[in-house]
Every structure is written in structure tokens, then in C-alpha cells.
C-alpha positions as CSV (number, residue, x, y, z in Angstrom):
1,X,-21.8,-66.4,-19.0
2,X,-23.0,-69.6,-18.5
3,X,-27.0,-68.5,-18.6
4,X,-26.4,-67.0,-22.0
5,X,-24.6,-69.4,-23.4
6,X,-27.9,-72.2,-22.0
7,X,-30.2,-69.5,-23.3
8,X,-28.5,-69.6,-26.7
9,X,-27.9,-73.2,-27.0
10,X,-31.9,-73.2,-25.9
11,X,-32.8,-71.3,-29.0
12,X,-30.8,-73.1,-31.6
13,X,-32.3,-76.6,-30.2
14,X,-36.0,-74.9,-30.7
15,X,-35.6,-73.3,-33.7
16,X,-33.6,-76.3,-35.6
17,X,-36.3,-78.7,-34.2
18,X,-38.5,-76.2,-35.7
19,X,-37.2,-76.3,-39.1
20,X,-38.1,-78.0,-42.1
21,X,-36.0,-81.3,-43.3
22,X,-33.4,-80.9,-45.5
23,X,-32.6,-77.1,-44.4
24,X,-29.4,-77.3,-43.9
25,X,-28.4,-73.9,-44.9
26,X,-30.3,-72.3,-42.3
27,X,-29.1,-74.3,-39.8
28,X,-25.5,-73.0,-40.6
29,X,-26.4,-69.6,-40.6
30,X,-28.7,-70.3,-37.5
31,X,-25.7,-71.6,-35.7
32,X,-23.3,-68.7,-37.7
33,X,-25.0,-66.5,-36.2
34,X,-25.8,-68.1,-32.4
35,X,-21.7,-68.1,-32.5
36,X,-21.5,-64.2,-33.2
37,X,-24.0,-63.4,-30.3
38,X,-22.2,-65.7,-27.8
39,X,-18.9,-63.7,-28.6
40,X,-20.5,-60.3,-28.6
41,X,-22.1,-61.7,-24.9
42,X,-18.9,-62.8,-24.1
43,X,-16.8,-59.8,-24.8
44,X,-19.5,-57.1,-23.1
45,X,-19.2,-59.2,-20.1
46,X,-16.2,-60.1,-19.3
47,X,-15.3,-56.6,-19.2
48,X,-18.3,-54.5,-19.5
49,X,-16.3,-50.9,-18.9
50,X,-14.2,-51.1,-22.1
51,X,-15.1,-49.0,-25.6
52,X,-18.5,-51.0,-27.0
53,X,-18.0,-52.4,-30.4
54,X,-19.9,-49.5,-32.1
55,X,-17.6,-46.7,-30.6
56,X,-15.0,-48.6,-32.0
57,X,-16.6,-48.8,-35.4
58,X,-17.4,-45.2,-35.4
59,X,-14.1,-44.2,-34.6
60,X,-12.3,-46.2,-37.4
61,X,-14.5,-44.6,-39.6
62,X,-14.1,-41.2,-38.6
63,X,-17.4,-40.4,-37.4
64,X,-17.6,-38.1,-34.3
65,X,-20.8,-39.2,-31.4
């Protein structure tokens, strides 16, 4: 957990150092979206066995695998 939250952090420093001034709106979805990864990391591994989050999807809506 603790590489992919370094990896992550790694990537937002690069790519907001990266980006033009005064782009503050990608910088929010940058780091939006850097939060929704780490979650989805964190949930696969702290228990990597359970239903993934697109079984779950497909069985709210009905669909059959």
C-alpha cells in the first residue's frame, strides 16, 4: 500500500509540475482522480478475494457474466 500510494503521489508531483500556470482546474481533477485510484488500490488490496467492483456493478444491474 505504501508503494502505490509513493507511485501516485509521484505522478501528481510530475504531472502538476508539468502543467501550465494558472490550471487549476486540472489540477483538481488530476488530484480527483489520483484519490479514486488510491481507493480502488486500496480496496483490491486489502482484501484481494472479495467480489471486484465490476461484478458488483454488473450484478446491480442485472447483467449475467
Amino acid at each position: 500500500m505504501i508503494i502505490l500510494s509513493i507511485v501516485i503521489i509521484a505522478i501528481i508531483i510530475y504531472e502538476i509540475m508539468n502543467m501550465e500556470e494558472k490550471a487549476t482546474k486540472d489540477v483538481v481533477v488530476l488530484i480527483g482522480i489520483s484519490v479514486f485510484t488510491w481507493l480502488l488500490g486500496f480496496i483490491y488490496i486489502s482484501d484481494p478475494y472479495r467480489d471486484s467492483i465490476a461484478k458488483l456493478i454488473m450484478d446491480t444491474l442485472g447483467i449475467k457474466m
